[in-house]
C-alpha positions in Angstrom: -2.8 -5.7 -12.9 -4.1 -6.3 -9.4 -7.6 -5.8 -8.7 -8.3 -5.9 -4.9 -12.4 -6.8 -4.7 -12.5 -4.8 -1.4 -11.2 -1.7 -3.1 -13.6 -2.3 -6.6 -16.6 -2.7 -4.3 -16.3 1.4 -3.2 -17.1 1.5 -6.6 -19.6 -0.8 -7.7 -21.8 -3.2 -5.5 -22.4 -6.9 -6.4 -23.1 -9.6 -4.3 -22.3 -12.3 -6.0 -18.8 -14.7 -5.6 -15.6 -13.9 -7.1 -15.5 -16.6 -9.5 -18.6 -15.2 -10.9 -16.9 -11.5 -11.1 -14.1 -13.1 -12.8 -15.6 -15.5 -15.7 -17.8 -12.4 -16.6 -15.1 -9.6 -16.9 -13.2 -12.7 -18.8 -16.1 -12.7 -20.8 -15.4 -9.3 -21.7 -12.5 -9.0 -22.7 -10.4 -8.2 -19.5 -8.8 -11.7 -18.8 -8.6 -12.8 -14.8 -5.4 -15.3 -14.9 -5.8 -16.1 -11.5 -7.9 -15.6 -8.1 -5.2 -14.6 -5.4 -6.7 -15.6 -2.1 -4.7 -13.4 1.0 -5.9 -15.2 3.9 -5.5 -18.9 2.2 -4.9 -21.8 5.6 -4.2 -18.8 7.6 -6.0 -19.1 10.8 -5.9 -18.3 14.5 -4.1 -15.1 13.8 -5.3 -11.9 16.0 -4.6 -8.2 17.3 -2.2 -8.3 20.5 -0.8 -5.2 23.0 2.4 -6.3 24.4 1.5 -5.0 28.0 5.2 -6.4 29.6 8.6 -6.9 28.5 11.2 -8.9 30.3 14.8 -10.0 29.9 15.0 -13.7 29.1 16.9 -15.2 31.7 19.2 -18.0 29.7 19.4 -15.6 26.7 20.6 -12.3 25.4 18.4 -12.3 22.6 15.5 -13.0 23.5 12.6 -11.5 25.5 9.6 -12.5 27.5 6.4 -10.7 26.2 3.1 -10.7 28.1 0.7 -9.9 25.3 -2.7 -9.0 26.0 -5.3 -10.6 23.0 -9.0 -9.3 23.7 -10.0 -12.0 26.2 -6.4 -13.4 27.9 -2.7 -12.3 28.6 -0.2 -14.6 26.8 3.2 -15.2 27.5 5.5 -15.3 24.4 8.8 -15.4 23.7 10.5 -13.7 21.0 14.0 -12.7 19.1 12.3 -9.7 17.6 14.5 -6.6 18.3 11.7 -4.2 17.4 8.9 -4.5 20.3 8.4 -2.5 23.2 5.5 -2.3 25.4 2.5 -0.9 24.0 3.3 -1.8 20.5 0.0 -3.5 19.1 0.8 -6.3 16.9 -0.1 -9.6 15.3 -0.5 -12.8 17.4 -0.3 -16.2 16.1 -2.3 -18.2 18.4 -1.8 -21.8 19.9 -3.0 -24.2 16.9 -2.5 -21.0 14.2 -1.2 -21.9 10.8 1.2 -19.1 9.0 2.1 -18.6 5.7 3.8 -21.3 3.7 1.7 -23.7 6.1 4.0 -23.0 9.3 2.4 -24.3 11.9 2.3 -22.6 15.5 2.2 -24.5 18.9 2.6 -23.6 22.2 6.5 -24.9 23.9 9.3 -23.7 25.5 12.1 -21.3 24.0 15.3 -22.0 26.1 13.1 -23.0 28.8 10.6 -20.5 29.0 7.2 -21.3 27.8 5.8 -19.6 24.9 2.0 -19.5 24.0 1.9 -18.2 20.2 4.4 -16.2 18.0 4.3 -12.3 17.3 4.1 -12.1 13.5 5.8 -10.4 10.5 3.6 -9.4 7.5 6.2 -11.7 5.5 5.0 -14.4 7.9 1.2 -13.5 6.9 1.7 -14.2 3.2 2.5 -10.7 1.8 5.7 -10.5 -0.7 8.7 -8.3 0.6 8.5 -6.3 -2.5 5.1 -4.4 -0.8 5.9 -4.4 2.6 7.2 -0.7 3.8 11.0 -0.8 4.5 10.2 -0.2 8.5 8.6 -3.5 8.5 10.9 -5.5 6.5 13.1 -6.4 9.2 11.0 -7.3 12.4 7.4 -7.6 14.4 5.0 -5.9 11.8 3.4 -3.0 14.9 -0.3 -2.0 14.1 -1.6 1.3 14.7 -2.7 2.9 17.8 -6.6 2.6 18.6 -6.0 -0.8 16.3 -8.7 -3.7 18.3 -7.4 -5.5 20.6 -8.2 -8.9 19.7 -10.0 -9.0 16.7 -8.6 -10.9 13.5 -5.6 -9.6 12.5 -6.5 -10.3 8.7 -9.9 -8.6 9.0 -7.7 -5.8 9.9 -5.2 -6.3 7.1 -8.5 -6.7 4.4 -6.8 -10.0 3.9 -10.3 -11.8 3.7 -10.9 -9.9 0.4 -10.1 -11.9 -3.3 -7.6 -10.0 -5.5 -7.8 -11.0 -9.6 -4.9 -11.0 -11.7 -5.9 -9.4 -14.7 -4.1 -9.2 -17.7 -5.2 -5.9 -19.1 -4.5 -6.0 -23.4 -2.7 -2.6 -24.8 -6.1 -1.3 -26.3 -8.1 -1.0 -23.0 -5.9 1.2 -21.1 -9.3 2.5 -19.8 -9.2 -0.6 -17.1 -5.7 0.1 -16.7 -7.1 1.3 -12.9 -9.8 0.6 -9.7 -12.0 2.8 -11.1 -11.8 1.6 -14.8 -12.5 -1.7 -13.8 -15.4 -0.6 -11.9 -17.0 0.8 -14.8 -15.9 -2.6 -16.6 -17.2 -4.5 -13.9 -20.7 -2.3 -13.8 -21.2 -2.8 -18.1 -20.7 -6.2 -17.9 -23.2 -7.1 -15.2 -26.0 -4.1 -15.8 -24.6 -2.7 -12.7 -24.3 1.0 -11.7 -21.1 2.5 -10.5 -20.7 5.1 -7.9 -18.7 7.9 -8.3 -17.3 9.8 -5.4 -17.6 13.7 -6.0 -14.3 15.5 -5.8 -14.5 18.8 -3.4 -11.7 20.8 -2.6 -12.4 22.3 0.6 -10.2 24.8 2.6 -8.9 27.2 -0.1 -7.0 29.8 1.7 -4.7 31.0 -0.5 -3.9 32.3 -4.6 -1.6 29.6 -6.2 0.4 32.6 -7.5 1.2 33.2 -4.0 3.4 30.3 -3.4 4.0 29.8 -7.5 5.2 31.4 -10.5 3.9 29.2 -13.4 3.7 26.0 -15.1 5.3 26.1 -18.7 4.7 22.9 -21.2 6.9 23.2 -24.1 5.9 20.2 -26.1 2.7 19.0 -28.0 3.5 15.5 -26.4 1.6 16.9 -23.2 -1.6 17.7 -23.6 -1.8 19.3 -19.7 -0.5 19.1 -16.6 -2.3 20.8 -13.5 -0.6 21.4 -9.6 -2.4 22.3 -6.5 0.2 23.2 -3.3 -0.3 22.0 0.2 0.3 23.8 3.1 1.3 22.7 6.7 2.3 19.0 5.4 3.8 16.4 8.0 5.0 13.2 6.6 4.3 10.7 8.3 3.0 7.0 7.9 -0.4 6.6 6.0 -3.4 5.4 7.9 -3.2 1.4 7.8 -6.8 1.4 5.6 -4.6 3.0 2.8 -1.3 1.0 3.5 -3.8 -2.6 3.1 -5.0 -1.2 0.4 -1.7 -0.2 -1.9 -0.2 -3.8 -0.5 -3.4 -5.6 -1.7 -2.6 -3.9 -5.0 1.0 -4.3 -5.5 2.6 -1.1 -4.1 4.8 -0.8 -1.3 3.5 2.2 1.6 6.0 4.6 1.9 4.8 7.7 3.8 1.1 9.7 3.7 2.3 11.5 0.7 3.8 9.3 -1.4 1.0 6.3 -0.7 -1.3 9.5 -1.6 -0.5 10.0 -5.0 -0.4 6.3 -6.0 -3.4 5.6 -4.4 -5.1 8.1 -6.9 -2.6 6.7 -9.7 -3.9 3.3 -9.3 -7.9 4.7 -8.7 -7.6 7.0 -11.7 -5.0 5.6 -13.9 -3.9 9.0 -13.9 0.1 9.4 -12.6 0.7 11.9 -9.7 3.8 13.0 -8.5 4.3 15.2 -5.2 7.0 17.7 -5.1 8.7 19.6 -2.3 7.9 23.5 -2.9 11.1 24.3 -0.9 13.8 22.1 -3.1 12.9 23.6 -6.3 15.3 26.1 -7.5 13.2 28.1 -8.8 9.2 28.4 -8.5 7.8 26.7 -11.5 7.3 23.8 -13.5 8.8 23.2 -16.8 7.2 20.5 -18.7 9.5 19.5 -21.8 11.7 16.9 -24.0 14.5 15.5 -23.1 17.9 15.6 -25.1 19.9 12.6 -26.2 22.6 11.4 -23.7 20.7 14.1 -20.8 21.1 11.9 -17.4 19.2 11.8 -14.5 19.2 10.2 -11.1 15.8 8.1 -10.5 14.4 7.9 -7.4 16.4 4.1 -6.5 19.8 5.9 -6.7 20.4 4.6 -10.2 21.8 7.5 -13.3 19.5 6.8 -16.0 20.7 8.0 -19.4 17.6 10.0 -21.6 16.6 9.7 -24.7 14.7 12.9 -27.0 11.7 10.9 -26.6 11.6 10.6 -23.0 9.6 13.7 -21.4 11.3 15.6 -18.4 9.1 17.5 -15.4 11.5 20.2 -13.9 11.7 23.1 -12.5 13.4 25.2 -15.7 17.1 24.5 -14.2 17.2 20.8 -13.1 15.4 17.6 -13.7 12.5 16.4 -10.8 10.8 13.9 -12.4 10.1 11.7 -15.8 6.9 12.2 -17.1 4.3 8.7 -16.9 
């Protein structure tokens, strides 16, 4: 398990080092393999606006930026097919050092001089199994509103420790931010703080929208639903994206990163469905037969087992329980 320290300290406050945090929850039972340092030799690395784009004139490929950083307007060249002006992005500076210690200096690209390199998030240390698929492949491109010129790995929480925890089968309690937290709070006399949940804006009868949800096993103790209205998907705010990367997940869209946000706060799985693809208004919560298929969310036909429980909507298959 992955414990970002920025996320743990919204639920517990400490002030002393990581190394401290880790050889006392150790102590206890839940066993730090490692301190994961994000922003380890990375230095020199800030917030840019690409104010100007312009052809390269000795090649196709590439392009001349003029990159505003906070306090000067650079000139870079890059290959990047993905910029366009106004996109706010990360700028490795003259003297910078990347990740895998990749140096950055100024020079010339096919004879046009370059003062810094706009940045991937593979370039900034962070494994291509968590970056969102719209980054994989270019300039990473920050927000609107995002600060011009501050550090881009303030921005990215990269300045926070993560511990590597390895979390034994009888403690699934710490299996989660919030678990940990309370870990974290008995083994240093600490107190935790516990955000209240409010559901605000009720408009509507659930039966409205719903007919009912059915469990038809004993190997589910409960499952509960509340509908959205008025949803537009859309990329999550870059606080929550950090936040899921930091802890292992890859940001997908607002909804999706949503419910494994609270998955990995809670330890409790969350799934989000779309109202209008059900066949038929409810949730049937039940066991799956031998050789029952379905088709998993990577494209792959999985084949069930009785053991296996099945979320779906009393015709088809939506989901597989845990």
């Amino acid at each position: 398990m992955l414990l970002p320290i920025k996320w743990l300290k919204d639920y517990v406050d400490f002030d002393f080092d990581v190394k401290k945090l880790a050889d006392g929850l150790s102590n206890s039972g839940s066993h730090v393999e490692s301190i994961i340092i994000p922003d380890d030799g990375l230095n020199k690395i800030v917030v840019g606006k690409i104010e100007k784009i312009e052809k390269h004139p000795d090649a196709d490929k590439l392009v001349i930026c003029s990159v505003n950083v906070g306090d000067e307007i650079l000139q870079i060249v890059t290959g990047a097919s993905n910029v366009f002006e106004g996109a706010i992005v990360p700028v490795a500076l003259h003297g910078s050092t990347l990740a895998g210690d990749v140096k950055i200096k100024k020079g010339k690209l096919r004879g046009v001089e370059s003062n810094g390199m706009l940045c991937s998030l593979e370039e900034l240390g962070f494994e291509n199994s968590v970056i969102p698929k719209e980054a994989k492949n270019g300039i990473f491109i920050f927000p609107e509103g995002t600060e011009i010129g501050k550090s881009a790995i303030e921005v990215l929480f990269m300045d926070n420790e993560i511990l590597e925890l390895e979390i034994t089968p009888n403690r699934p309690d710490c299996l989660s931010i919030m678990g940990m937290a309370v870990e974290t709070a008995a083994s240093f006399d600490l107190k935790t703080k516990h955000n209240d949940i409010k559901i605000e804006n009720e408009v509507s009868n659930f039966s409205e929208f719903f007919d009912d949800i059915i469990v038809e096993t004993e190997n589910c103790n409960r499952y509960y639903s509340k509908i959205l209205k008025n949803i537009k998907i859309g990329p999550s705010p870059l606080w929550l994206q950090a936040y899921l990367m930091q802890a292992g997940v890859r940001p997908v869209s607002n909804i999706v990163d949503l419910t494994n946000f609270v998955m990995l706060e809670y330890g409790e799985p969350l799934h989000a469905f779309d109202l209008d693809t059900l066949k038929n208004k409810k949730i049937v919560v039940r066991m799956a037969k031998d050789g029952e298929e379905m088709v998993t969310l990577d494209g792959e036909t999985r084949k069930l087992e009785k053991d296996d429980i099945l979320i779906t909507d009393g015709s088809e298959i939506v989901g597989l329980a845990g």
